[in-house]
VOLUMDO-726492 format. One record per atom (N, C-alpha, C): residue in one letter; atom name; x, y, z. Coordinates in steps of 0.02 Angstrom, whole numbers. Layout:
<atoms>
ATOM r  a   east  north     up
ATOM A CA      X      Y      Z
...
</atoms>
This chain:
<atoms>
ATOM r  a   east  north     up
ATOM X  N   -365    770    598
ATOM X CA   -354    698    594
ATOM X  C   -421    661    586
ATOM X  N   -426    607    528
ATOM X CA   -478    568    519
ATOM X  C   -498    527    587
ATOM X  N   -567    518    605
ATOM X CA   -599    482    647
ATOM X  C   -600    419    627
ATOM X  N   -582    402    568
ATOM X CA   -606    340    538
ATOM X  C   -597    263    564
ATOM X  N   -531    270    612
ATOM X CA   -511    219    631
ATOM X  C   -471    182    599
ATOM X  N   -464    181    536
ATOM X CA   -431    145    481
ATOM X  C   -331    147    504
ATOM X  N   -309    107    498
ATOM X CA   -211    133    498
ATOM X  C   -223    152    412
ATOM X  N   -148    190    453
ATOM X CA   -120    227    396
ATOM X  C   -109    176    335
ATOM X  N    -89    126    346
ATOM X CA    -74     59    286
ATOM X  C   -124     46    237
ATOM X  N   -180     58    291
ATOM X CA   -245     52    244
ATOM X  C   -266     83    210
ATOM X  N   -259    127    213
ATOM X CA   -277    202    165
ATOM X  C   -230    197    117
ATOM X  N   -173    201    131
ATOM X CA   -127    187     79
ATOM X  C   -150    123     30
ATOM X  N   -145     67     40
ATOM X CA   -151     12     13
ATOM X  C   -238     26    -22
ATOM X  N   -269     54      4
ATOM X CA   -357     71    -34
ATOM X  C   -321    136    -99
ATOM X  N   -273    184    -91
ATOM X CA   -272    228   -141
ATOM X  C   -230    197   -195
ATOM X  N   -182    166   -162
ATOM X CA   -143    111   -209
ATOM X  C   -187     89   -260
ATOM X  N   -232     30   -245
ATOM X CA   -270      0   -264
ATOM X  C   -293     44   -318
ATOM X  N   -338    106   -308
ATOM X CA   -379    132   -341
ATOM X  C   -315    169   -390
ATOM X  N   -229    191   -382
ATOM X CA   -213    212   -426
ATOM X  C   -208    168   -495
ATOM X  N   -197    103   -469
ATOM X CA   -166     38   -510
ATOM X  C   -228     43   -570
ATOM X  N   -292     35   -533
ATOM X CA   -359     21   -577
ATOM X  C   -369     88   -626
ATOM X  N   -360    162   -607
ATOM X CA   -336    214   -654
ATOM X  C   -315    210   -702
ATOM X  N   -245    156   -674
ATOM X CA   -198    161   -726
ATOM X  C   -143    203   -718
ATOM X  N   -150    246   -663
ATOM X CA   -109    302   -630
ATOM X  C    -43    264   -595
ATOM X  N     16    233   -645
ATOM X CA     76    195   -652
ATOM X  C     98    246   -575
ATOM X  N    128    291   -584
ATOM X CA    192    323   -569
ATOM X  C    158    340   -472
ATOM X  N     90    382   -453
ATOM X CA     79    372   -442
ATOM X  C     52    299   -368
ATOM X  N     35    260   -412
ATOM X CA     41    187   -376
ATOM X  C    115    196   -369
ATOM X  N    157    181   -386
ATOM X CA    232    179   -370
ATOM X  C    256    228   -310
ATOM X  N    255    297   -305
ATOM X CA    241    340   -253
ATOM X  C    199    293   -189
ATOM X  N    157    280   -212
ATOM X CA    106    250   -127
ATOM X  C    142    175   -110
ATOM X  N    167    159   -155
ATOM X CA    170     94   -153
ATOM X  C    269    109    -80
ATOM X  N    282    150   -109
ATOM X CA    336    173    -76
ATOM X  C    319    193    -16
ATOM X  N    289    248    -16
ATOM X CA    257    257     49
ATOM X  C    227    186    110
ATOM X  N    183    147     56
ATOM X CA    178     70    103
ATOM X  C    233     50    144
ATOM X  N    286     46     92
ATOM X CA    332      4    137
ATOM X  C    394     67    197
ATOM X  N    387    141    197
ATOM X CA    401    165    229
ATOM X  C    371    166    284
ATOM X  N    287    181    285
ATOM X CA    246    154    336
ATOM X  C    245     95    370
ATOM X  N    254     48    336
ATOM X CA    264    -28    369
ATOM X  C    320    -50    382
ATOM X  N    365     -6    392
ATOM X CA    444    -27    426
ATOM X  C    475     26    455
ATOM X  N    429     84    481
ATOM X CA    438    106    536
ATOM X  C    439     46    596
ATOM X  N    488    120    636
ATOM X CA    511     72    692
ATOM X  C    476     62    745
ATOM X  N    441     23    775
ATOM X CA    366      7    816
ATOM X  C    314    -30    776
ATOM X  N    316     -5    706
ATOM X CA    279    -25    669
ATOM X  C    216    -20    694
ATOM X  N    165     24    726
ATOM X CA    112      1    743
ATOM X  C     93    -50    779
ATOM X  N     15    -73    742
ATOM X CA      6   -144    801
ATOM X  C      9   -222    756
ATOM X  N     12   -191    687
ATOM X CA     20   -238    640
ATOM X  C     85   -276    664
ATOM X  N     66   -346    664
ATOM X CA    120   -398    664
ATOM X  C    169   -393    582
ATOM X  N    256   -427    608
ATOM X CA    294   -429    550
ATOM X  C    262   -460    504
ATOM X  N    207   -528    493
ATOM X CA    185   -573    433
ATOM X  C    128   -552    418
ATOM X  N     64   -498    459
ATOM X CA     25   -465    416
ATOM X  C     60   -405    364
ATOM X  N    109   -370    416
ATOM X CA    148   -305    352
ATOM X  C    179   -348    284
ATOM X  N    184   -410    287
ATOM X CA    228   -437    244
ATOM X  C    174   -461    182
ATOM X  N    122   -477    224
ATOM X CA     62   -511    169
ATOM X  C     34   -431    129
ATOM X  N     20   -375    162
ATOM X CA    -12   -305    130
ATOM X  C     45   -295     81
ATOM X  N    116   -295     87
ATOM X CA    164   -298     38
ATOM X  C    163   -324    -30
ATOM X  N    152   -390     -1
ATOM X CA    148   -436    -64
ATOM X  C     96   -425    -93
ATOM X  N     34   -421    -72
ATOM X CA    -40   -396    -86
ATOM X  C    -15   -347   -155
ATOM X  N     -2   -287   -107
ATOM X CA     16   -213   -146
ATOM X  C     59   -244   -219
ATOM X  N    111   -264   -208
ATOM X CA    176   -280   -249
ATOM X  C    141   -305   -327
ATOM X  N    105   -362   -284
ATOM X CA     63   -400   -362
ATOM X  C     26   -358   -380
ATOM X  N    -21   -333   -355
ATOM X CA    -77   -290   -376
ATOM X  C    -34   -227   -426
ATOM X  N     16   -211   -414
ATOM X CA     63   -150   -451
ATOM X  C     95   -205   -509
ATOM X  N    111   -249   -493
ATOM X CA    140   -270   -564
ATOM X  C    114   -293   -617
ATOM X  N     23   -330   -596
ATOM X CA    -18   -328   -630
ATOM X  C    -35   -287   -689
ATOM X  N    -59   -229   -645
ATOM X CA    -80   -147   -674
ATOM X  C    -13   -131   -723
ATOM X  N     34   -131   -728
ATOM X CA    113   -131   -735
ATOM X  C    103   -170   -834
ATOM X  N     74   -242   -814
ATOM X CA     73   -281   -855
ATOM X  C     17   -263   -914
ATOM X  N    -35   -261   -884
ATOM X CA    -81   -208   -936
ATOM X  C    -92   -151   -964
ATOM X  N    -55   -101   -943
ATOM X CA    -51    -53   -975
ATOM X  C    -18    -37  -1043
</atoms>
């Protein structure tokens, strides 16, 4: 297990990111799934419901963007 400190959301949402800028469609879509399985687990971590909701929307645009330029 990473020391890094980082949540799991974050990592996700940083590889996201870097698939979108690739260009790596299908990919981003895979993580982007994973996001919202991670962020609606039940406990959810320590993340509040309206930060998981803002990394969503974050993710969502950032994929439809990448989506739009390709």
């Amino acid at each position: 297990m990473s020391g890094d400190g980082r949540r799991l959301s974050d990592k996700i949402m940083s590889a996201h990111a870097q698939a979108c800028t690739e260009g790596k469609l299908e990919v981003a879509e895979a993580l982007l799934r994973a996001l919202e399985v991670d962020l609606s687990a039940i406990g959810g971590g320590k993340m509040d419901k309206r930060e998981s909701m803002e990394l969503l929307e974050e993710a969502f645009y950032r994929h439809q963007t990448a989506k739009q330029d390709d």
